[in-house]
C-alpha positions as CSV (number, residue, x, y, z in Angstrom):
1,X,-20.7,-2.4,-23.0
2,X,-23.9,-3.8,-24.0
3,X,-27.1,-1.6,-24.8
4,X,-29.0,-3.7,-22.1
5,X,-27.7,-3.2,-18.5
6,X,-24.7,-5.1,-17.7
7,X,-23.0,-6.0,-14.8
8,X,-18.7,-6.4,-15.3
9,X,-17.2,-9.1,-13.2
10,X,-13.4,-8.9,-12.8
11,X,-11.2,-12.9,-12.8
12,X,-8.0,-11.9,-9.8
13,X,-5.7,-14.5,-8.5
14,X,-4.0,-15.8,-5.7
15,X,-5.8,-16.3,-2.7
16,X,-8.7,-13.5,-4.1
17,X,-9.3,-16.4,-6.9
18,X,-11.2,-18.6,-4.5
19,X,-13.5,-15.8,-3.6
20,X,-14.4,-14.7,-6.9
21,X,-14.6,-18.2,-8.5
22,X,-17.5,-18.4,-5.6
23,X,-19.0,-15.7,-5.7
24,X,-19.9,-15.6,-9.6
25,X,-22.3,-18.2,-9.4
26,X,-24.3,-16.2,-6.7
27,X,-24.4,-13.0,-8.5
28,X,-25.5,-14.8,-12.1
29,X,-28.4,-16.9,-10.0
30,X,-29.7,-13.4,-8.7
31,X,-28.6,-10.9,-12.2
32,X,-29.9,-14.1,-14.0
33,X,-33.5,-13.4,-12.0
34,X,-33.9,-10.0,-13.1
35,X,-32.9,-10.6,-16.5
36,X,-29.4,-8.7,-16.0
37,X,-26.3,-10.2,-17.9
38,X,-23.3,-10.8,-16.1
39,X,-20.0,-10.2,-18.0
40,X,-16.2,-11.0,-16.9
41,X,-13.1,-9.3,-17.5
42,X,-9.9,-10.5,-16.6
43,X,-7.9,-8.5,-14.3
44,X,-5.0,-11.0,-12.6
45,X,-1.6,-10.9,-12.6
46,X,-1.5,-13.3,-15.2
47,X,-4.2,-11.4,-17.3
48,X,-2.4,-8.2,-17.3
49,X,1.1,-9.5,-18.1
50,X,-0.4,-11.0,-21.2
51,X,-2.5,-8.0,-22.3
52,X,0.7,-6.2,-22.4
53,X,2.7,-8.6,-24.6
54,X,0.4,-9.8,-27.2
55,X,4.2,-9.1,-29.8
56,X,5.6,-12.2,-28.4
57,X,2.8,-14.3,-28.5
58,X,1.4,-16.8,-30.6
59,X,-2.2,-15.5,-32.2
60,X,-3.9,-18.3,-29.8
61,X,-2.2,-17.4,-26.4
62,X,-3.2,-13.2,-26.8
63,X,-5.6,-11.7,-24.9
64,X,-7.4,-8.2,-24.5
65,X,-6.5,-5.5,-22.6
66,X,-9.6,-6.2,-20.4
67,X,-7.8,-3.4,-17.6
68,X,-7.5,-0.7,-20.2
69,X,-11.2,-1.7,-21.4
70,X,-12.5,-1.2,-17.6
71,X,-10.8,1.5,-17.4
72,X,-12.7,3.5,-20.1
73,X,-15.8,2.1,-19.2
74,X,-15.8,3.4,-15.3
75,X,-15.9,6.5,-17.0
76,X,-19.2,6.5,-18.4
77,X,-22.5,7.3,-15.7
78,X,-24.1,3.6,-16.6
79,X,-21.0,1.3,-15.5
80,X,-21.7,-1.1,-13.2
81,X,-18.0,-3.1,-12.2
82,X,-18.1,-5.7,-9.5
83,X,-14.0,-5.8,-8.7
84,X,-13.1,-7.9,-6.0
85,X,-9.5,-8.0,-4.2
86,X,-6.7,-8.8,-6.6
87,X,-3.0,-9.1,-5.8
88,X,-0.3,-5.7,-5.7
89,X,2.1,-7.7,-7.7
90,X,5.7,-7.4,-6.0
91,X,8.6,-8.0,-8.0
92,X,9.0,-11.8,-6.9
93,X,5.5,-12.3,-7.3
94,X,5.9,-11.2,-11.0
95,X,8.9,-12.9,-11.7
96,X,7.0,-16.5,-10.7
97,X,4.1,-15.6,-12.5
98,X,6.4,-15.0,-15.5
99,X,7.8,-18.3,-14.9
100,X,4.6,-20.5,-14.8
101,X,3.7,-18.9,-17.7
102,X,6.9,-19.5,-20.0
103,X,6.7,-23.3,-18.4
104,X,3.2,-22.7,-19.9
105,X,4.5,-22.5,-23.1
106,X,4.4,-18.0,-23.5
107,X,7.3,-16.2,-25.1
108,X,7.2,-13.9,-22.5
109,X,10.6,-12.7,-21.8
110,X,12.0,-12.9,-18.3
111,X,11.9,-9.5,-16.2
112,X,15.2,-7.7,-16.7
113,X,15.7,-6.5,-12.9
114,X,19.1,-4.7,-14.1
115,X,18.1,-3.5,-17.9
116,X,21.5,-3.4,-20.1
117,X,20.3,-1.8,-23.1
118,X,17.0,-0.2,-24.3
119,X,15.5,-3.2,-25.4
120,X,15.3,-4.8,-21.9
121,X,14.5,-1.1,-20.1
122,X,11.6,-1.2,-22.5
123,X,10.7,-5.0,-21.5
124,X,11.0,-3.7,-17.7
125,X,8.5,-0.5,-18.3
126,X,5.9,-3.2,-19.8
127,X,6.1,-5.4,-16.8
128,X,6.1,-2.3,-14.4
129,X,3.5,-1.2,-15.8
130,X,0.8,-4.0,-14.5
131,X,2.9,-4.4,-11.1
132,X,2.0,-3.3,-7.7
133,X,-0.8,-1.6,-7.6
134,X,-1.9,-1.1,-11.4
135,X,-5.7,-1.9,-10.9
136,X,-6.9,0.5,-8.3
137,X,-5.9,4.0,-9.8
138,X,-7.4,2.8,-13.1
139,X,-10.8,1.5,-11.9
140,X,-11.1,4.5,-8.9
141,X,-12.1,6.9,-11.0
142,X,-14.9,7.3,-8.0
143,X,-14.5,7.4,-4.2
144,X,-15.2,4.6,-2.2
145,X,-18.0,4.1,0.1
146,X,-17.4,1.1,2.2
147,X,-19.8,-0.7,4.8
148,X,-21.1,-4.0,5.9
149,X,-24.5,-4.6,5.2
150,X,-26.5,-5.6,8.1
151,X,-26.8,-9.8,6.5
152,X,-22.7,-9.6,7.0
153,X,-23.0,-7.9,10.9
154,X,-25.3,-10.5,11.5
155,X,-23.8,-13.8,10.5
156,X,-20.5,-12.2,11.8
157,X,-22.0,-11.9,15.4
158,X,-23.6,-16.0,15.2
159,X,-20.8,-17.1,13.6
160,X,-17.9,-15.0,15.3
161,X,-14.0,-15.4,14.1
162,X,-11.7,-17.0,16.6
163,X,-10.3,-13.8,19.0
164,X,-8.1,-14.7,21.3
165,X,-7.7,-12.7,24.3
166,X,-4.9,-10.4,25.3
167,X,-2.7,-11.5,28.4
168,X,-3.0,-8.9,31.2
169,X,0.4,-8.0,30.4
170,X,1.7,-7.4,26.7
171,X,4.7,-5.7,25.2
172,X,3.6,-5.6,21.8
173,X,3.9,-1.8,20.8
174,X,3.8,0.1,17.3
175,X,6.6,2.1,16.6
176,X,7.3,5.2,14.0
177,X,9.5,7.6,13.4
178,X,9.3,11.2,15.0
179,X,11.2,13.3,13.0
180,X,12.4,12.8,9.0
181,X,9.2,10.7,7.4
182,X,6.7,11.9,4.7
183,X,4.5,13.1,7.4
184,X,7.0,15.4,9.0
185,X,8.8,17.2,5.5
186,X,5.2,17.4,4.0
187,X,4.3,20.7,2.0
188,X,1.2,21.4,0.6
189,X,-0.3,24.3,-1.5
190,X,-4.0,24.7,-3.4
191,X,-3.8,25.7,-7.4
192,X,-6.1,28.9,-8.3
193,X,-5.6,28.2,-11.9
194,X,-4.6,25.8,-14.3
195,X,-0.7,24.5,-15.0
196,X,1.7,22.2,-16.5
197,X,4.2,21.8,-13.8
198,X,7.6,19.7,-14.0
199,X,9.4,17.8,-11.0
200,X,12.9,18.6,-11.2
201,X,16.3,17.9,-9.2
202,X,19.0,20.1,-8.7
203,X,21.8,18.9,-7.8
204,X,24.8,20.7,-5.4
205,X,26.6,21.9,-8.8
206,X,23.8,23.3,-10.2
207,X,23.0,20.7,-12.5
208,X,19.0,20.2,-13.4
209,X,17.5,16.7,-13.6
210,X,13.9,17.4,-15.4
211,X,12.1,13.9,-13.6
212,X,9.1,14.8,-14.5
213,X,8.4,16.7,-18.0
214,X,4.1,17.5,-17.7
215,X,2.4,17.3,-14.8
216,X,-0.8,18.8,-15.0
217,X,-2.6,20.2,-12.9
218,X,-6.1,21.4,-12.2
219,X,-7.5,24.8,-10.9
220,X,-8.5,24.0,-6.9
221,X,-6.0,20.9,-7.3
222,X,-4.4,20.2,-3.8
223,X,-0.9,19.5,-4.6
224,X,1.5,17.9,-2.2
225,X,5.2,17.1,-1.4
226,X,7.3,15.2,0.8
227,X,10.2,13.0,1.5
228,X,11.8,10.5,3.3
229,X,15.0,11.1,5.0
230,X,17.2,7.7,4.1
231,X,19.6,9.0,7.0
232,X,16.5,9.1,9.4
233,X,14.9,5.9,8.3
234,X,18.2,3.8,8.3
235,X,19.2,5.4,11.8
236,X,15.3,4.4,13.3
237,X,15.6,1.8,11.6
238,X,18.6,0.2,13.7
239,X,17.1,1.5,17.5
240,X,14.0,-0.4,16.9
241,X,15.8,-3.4,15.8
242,X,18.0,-2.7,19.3
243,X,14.8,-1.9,21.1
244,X,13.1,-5.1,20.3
245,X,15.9,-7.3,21.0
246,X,16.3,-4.9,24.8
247,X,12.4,-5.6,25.5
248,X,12.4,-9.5,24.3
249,X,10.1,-9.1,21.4
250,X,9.4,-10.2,17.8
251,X,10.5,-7.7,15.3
252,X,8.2,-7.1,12.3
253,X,7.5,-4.8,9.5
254,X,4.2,-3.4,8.3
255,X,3.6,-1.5,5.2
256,X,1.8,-1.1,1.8
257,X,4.6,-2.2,0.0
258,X,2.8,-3.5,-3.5
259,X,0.6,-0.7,-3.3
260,X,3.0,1.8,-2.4
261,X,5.1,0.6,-5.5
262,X,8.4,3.0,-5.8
263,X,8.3,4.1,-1.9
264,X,7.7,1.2,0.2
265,X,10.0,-1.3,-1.5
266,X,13.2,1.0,-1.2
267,X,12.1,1.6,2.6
268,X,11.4,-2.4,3.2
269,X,15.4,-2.9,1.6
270,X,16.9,-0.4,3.7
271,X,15.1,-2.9,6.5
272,X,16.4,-5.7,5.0
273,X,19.8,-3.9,5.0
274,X,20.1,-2.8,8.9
275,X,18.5,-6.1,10.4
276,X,21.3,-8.4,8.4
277,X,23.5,-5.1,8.6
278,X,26.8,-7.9,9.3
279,X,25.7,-10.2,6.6
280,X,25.7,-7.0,4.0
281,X,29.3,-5.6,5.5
282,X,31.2,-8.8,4.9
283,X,29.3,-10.6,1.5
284,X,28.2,-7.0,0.2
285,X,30.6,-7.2,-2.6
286,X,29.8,-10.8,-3.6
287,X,26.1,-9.6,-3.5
288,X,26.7,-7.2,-5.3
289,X,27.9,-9.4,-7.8
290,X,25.2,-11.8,-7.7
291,X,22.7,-9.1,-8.5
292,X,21.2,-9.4,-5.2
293,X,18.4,-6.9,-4.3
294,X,17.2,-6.2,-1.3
295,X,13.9,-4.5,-2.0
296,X,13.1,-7.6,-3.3
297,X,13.5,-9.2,0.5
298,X,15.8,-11.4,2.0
299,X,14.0,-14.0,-0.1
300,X,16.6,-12.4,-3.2
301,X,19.3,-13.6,-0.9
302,X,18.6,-16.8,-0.4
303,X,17.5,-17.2,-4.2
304,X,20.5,-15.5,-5.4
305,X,23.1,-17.7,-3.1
306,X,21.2,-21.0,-4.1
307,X,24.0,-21.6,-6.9
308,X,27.3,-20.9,-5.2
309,X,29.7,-23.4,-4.7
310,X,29.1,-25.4,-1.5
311,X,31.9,-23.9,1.0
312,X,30.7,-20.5,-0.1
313,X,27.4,-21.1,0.4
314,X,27.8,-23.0,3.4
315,X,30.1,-19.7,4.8
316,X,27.3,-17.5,4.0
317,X,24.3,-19.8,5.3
318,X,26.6,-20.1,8.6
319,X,26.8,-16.2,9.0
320,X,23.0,-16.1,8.5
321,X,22.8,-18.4,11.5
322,X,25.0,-16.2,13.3
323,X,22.6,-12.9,12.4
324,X,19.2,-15.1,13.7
325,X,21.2,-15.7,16.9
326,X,22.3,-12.3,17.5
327,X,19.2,-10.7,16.2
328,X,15.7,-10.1,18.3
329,X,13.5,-12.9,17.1
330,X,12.0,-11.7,13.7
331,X,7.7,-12.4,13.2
332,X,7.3,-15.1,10.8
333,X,5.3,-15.6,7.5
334,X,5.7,-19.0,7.8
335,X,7.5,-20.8,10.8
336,X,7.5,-24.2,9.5
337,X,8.7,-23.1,6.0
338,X,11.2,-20.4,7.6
339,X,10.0,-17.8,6.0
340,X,10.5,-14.5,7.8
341,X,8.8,-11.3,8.0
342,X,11.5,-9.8,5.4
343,X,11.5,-12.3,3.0
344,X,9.4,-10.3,0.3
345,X,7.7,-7.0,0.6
346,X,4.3,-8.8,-0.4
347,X,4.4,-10.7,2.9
348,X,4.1,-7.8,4.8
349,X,0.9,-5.8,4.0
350,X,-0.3,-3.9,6.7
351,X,-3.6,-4.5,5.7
352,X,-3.3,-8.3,5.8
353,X,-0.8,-8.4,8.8
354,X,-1.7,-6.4,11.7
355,X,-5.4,-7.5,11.7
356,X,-4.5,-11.0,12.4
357,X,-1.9,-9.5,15.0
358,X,-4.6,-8.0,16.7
359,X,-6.9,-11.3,16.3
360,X,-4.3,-13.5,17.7
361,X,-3.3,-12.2,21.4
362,X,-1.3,-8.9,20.3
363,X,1.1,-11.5,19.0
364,X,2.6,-13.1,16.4
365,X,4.3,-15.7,15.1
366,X,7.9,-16.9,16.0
367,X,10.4,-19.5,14.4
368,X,9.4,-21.9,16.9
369,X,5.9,-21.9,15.6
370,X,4.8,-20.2,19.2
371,X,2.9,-16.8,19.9
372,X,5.4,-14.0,21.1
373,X,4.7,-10.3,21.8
374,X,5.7,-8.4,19.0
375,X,7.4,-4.6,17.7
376,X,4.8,-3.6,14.9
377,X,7.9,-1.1,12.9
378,X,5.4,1.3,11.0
379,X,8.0,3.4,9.7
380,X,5.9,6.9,8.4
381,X,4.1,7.9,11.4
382,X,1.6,9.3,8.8
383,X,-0.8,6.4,9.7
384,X,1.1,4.4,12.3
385,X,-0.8,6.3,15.0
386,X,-4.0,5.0,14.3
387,X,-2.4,1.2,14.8
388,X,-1.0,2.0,17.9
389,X,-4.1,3.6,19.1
390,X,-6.1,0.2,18.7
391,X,-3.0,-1.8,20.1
392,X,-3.2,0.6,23.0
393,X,-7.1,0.6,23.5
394,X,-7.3,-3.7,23.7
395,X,-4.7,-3.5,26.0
396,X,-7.1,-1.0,28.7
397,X,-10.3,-2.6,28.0
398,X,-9.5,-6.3,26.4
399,X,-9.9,-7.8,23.3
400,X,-13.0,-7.3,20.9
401,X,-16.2,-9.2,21.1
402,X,-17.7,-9.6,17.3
403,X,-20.8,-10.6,19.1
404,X,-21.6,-7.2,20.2
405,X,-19.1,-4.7,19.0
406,X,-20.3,-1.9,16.6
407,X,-18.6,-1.0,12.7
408,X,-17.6,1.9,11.3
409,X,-18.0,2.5,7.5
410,X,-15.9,4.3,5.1
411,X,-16.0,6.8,2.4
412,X,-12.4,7.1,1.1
413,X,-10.6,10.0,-0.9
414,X,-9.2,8.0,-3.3
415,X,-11.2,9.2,-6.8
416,X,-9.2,10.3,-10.2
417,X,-5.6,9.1,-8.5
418,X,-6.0,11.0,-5.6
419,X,-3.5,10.8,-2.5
420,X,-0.6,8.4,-2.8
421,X,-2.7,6.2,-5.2
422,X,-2.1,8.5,-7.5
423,X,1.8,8.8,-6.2
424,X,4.0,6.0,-8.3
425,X,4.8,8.4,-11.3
426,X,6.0,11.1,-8.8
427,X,8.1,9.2,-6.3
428,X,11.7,9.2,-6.8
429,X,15.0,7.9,-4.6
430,X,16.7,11.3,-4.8
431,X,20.2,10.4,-7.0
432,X,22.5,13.1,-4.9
433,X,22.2,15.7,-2.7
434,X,20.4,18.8,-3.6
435,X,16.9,20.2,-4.2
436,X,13.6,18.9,-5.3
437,X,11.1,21.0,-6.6
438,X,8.2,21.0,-8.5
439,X,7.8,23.8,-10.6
440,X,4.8,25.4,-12.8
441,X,4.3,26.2,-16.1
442,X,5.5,30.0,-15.7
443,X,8.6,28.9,-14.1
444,X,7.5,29.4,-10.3
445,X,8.7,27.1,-7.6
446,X,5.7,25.6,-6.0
447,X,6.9,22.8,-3.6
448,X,10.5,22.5,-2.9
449,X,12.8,20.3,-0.3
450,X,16.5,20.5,0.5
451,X,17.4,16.6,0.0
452,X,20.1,13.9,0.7
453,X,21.4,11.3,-1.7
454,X,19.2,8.4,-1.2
455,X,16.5,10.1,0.2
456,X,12.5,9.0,-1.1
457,X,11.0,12.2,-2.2
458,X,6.9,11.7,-3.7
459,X,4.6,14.3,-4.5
460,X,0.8,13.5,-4.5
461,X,-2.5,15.4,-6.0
462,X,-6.0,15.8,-5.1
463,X,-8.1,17.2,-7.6
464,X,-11.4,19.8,-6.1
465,X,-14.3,18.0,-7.7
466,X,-13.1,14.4,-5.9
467,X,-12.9,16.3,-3.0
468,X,-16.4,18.2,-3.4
469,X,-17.8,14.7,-3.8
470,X,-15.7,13.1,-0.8
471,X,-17.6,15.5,1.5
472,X,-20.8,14.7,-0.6
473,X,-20.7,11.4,0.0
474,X,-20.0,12.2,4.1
475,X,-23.1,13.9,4.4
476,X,-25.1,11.6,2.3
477,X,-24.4,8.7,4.4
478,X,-24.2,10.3,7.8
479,X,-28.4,11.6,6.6
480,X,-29.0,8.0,5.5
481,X,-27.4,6.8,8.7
482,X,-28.0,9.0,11.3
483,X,-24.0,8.0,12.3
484,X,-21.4,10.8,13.2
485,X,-19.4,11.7,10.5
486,X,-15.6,12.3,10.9
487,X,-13.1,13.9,8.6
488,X,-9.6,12.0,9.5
489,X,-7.8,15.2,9.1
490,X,-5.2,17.0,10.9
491,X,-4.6,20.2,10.8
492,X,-1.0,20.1,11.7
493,X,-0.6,18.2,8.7
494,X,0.2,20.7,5.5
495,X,-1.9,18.4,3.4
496,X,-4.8,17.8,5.4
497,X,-4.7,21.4,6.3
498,X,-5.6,22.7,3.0
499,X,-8.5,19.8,2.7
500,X,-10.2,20.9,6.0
501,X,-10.4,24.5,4.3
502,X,-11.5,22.9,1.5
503,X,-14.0,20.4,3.4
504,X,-15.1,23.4,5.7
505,X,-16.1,25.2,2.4
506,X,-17.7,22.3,0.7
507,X,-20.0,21.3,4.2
508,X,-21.8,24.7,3.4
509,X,-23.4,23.0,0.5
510,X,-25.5,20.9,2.3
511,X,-28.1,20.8,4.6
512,X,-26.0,20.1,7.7
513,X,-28.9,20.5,10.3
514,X,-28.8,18.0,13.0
515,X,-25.9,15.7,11.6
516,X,-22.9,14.9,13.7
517,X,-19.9,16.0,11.8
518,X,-16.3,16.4,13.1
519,X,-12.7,16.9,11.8
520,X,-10.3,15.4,14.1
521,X,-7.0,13.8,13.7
522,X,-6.7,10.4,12.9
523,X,-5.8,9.4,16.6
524,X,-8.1,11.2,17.9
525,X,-10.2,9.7,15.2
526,X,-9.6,6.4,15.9
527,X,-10.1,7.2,19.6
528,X,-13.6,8.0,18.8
529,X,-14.7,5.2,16.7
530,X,-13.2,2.3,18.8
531,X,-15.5,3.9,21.5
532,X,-18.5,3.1,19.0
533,X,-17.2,0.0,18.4
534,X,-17.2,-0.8,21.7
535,X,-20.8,0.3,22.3
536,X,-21.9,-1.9,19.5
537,X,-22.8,1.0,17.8
């Protein structure tokens, strides 16, 4: 960083590209004015792939790790980043970067989706390495605090986005599972004192798996564990597909599958599995075969077929046909390109998705090109509630008005890794039936689950002084404010129980006197702020 204040200004790609190519100018005419330099770092896809190859490149085409760079620089007091929005990379959205950039003239190997040998699981761990989400754990190494300044609120309420109203009778509905998701296996237990703990399988023989060797751990550290049940998922899985076609409705996904990196992906292939469930029982040999993966999306299918011989093709194409005709209509990504809602897990961001679902009717998309009520399948009921809550509020009272409706900001949990940001190293498809455990440095079991072959177990930390500055942060802004502040938490939830003692503890710190502050559970939550929001307030 230079001696004279700086301001960092990240490059991303994709759609984010045309944002931050516009932006730029505005910042440099208003730094320029003050006689603040404005700096860039690159931080796309196509940036980070690079950085991490500079071997098989020619002296001209390497570049700097400008991630790693950021990354020690968000450490210092005097940083000053500007990031804007850059792509989760999913595994196709790698693989064509890596192709535009060999046709680019790179010697960037292609991604080894099956390594064979060392060599190519070490070419796999480098292009891991910057997918999914790779930026935000590095650059978060503070918690967020998220609101629209009043110059947005304002040109949002003369210049409102297109709402279109809800009809007086929808079907569209979220659904989760009840029983066998992260939320319902979680465990949860706060360090006193400092360890180096291992996760560890153990299989029905006996056998140990060390799948972890160091994990350290903090003193006050919130530690977590859960898992996924596959048996569960795949068996919800199949009565929502049921349920949809039953009640006449689009079927879609929603999750934070390039975020989520190891977890999402497997879940979004076991979807891709049970809704062509026929297609996978009578070419699931030949796909085997042809390498075709289906946490890649049924995108991999088609790609993967694209070279058979005609009649086989054509067989396969034809049963496809048959699926989509037997099948509930599926949401699409694209009707007039037939791209579905399960073509790639990238497609389906529930960030991205569901607030244009709500935008548009309570509906979206069908192969015809029409609006149809849909079945929003949140799988981990975690966070589906707070979906449903909204879906279930528009339909009481009608669809929002961005002329007058209120906002609600955000200070997020998410410093030094914390939650499932910090997850992807600790998530792993359980290889056989058995136990998982996390275990510390003196040999003690601290978190352990009884498990299934195939099931998606994850383990998550929290360190104190994040949290200790989380609940700063709250009370800061509800002072400056004068807003309610509300603690998503739940205290039926073993992880958010031992963060309400911790935020209970941590309120004591501050003057208090005559803020609104609540802990409630995210429903309830969300129950209260789309009453705000509907008071403009």
């Amino acid at each position: 960083m230079n001696k004279s204040p700086s301001i960092i200004y990240t490059w991303t790609d994709e759609g984010p590209a045309l944002a931050t190519y516009a932006f730029l100018p505005v910042i440099r005419a208003f730094a320029g004015a003050t006689g603040v330099p404005v700096e860039t770092r690159d931080i796309s896809l196509a940036g980070r792939i690079l950085a991490v190859f500079p071997d098989v490149l020619e002296e001209g085409q390497r570049v700097p790790d400008d991630l790693a760079e950021l990354g020690q620089l968000v450490e210092l007091p005097e940083a000053n980043v500007i990031k804007l929005p850059n792509i989760s990379a999913s595994i196709p959205q790698m693989k064509e970067c890596i192709a535009e950039l060999q046709a680019k003239g790179y010697g960037l190997p292609d991604y080894p989706e099956e390594p064979a040998n060392d060599d190519e699981r070490a070419i796999r761990d480098r292009y891991d390495s910057v997918k999914g989400s790779a930026v935000n754990p590095v650059l978060r190494q503070g918690n967020s605090d998220r609101r629209a300044p009043n110059s947005v609120k304002d040109f949002a309420r003369e210049n409102p986005p297109r709402m279109r109203a809800w009809p007086e009778v929808s079907k569209t509905h979220v659904s989760h599972m009840s029983s066998g998701d992260f939320r319902s296996n979680e465990k949860a237990v706060t360090l006193a004192e400092a360890t180096t703990a291992r996760i560890e399988h153990e299989s029905a023989d006996g056998t140990v798996l060390v799948l972890r060797e160091s994990l350290p751990i903090q003193p006050g550290e919130v530690l977590d564990a859960t898992f996924m049940s596959k048996k569960a998922l795949v068996d919800f899985l199949r009565g929502e597909v049921a349920d949809a076609k039953e009640k006449g409705v689009l079927f879609s996904l929603h999750m934070k599958a390039t975020m989520m990196k190891v977890s999402d992906p497997i879940i979004f292939g076991h979807c891709v599995r049970v809704f062509f469930e026929d297609l996978f029982e009578k070419h699931g040999d030949l796909f085997d075969e042809l390498g075709v993966d289906p946490n890649q999306g049924f995108g991999d299918v088609l790609e993967k077929i694209a070279d058979l011989p005609n009649e086989k093709r054509s067989e396969i194409e034809a049963d496809i046909q048959a699926v989509f005709a037997d099948a509930p209509g599926i949401a699409m990504v694209d009707s007039d390109k037939g791209i579905t809602n399960l073509h790639a897990p990238s497609d389906i961001i529930i960030d991205a998705a569901m607030p244009p679902m709500i935008r548009d009717s309570g509906r979206m998309w069908n192969a015809d090109g029409e609006l149809q009520d849909c079945k929003a399948v949140i799988p981990d009921s975690s966070y589906a509630g707070i979906y449903g809550t909204m879906v279930e509020d528009i339909q009481a009272h009608g669809q929002f008005d961005p002329t007058t409706m209120g906002s609600v900001p955000n200070v997020g949990l998410m410093a030094q890794k914390a939650e499932e940001y910090g997850s992807h190293d600790k998530t792993f498809e359980v290889p056989s039936a058995g136990i998982m455990r996390v275990v510390d440095g003196k040999g003690r079991t601290l978190l352990e689950h009884r498990v299934e072959e195939g099931d998606i177990w994850r383990a998550c930390q929290a360190k104190d002084a994040p949290i200790r500055d989380w609940v700063k942060l709250a009370v800061r802004r509800a002072r400056a404010t004068g807003a309610p502040a509300v603690f998503w938490l739940d205290k039926d939830r073993a992880h958010d129980a031992e963060l309400i003692q911790k935020v209970v503890s941590y309120l004591n710190e501050h003057d208090t006197e005559g803020l609104q502050i609540y802990v409630l559970p995210p429903v309830e939550a969300m129950h209260f702020s789309l009453d705000r929001i509907r008071r403009g307030e």
